[in-house]
C-alpha positions as CSV (number, residue, x, y, z in Angstrom):
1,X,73.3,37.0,194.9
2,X,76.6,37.6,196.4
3,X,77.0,34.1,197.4
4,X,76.1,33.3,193.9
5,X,78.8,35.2,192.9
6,X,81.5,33.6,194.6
7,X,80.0,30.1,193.7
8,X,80.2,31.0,189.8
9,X,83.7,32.0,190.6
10,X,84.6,28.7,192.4
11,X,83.1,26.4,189.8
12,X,85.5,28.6,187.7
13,X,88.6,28.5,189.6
14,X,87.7,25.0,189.5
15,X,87.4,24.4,185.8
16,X,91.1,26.8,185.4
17,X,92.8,24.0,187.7
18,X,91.2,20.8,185.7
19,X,92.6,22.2,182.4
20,X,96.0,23.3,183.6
21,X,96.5,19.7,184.9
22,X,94.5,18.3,181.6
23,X,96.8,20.6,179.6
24,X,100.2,19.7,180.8
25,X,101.6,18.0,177.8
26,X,105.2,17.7,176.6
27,X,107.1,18.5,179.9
28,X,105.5,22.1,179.7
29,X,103.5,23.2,182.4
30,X,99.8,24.5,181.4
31,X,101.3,28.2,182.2
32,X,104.1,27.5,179.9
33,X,102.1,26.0,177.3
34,X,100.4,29.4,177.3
35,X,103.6,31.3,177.3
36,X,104.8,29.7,174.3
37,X,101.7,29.6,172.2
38,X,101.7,33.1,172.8
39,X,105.4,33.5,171.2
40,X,104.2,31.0,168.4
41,X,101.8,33.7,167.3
42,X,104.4,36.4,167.5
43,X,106.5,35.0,165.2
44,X,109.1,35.6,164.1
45,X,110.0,39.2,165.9
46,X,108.7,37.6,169.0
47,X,107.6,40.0,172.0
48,X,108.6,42.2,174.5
49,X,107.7,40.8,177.8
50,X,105.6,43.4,179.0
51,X,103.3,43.0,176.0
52,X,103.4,39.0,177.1
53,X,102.1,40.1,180.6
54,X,99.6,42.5,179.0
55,X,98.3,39.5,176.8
56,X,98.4,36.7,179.5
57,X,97.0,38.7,182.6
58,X,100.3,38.1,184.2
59,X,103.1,40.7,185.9
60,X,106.2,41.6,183.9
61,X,108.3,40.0,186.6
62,X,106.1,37.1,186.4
63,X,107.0,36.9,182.9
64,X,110.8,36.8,183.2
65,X,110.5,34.1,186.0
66,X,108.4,32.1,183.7
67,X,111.1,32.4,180.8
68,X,114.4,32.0,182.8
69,X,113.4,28.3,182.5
70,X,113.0,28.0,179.1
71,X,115.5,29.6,178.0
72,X,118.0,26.9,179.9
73,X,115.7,24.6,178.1
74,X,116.8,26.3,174.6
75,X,113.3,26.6,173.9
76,X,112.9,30.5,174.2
77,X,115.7,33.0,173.6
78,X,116.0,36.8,174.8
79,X,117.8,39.2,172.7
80,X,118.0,43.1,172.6
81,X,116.1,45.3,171.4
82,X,118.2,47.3,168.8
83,X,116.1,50.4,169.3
84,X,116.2,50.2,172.7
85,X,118.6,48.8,174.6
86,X,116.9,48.7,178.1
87,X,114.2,46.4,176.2
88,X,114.6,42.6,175.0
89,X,112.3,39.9,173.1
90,X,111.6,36.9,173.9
91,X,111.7,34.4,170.4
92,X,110.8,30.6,170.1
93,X,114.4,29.3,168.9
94,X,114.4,26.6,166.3
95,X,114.3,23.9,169.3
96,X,111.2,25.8,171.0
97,X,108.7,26.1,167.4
98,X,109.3,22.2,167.3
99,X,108.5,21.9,171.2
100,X,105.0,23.9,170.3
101,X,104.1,22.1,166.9
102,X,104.8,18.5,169.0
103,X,102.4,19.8,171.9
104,X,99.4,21.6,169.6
105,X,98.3,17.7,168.8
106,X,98.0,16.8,172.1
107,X,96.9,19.8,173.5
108,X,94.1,19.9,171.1
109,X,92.9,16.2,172.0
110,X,92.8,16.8,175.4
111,X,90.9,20.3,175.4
112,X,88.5,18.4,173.1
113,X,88.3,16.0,175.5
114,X,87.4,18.4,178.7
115,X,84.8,20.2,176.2
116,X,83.1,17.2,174.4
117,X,80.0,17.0,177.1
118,X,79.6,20.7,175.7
119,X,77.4,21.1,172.1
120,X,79.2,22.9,169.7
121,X,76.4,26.2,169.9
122,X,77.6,26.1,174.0
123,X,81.4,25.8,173.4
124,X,80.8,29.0,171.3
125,X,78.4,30.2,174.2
126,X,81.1,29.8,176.8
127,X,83.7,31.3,174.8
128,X,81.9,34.8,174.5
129,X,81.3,34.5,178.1
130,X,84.8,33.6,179.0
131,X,86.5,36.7,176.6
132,X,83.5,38.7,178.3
133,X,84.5,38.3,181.8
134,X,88.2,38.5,180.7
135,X,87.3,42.7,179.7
């Protein structure tokens, strides 16, 4: 069973590396594709970036690395929080909501792409157990 275990976890570690190279679309790296989709649906206070690491399983610090460079891009911007000034948010700019609306099409094509060999009923199936592991 063990072995099992660490097979499942392999085919999935697998799988996580075929979509962030399938997923690489407009100059944005699969892990920046999922920062920014992530600001997209924080619009338009943005977030913190603790609550980012929270929501992408990644480390605060983790999450200012992966900002620094896009902000130089102009595509994210950082600004204070008023209530608190030790705190910031991180915002799509103007630049950075036309960089995610240009990479949803693509995106989208290829993730439909990786899962076509997948029915509809197991895309579902593998969704639930995807968000169930994630807990």
């Amino acid at each position: 069973m063990p072995t099992e275990a660490i097979e499942t976890i392999l085919a999935l570690a697998h799988a996580h590396a075929t979509i962030a190279r399938a997923l690489e679309v407009q100059g944005l790296s699969f892990a920046e594709l999922r920062l920014l989709f992530a600001l997209r649906a924080a619009e338009p206070e943005g977030r913190r970036p603790t609550e980012l690491a929270r929501e992408l399983q990644l480390t605060p610090s983790g999450v200012t690395r992966a900002l620094l460079p896009l902000e130089k891009r102009g595509i994210v911007l950082r600004e204070k929080d008023p209530g608190d000034a030790r705190a910031s948010h991180a915002k799509l700019t103007s630049a950075g909501s036309t960089v995610v609306g240009d990479a949803i099409g693509p995106a989208g094509e290829r993730a439909a792409k990786l899962l076509r060999r997948l029915s509809i009923g197991q895309t579902k199936q593998l969704q639930r157990l995807l968000e169930e592991i994630g807990r």
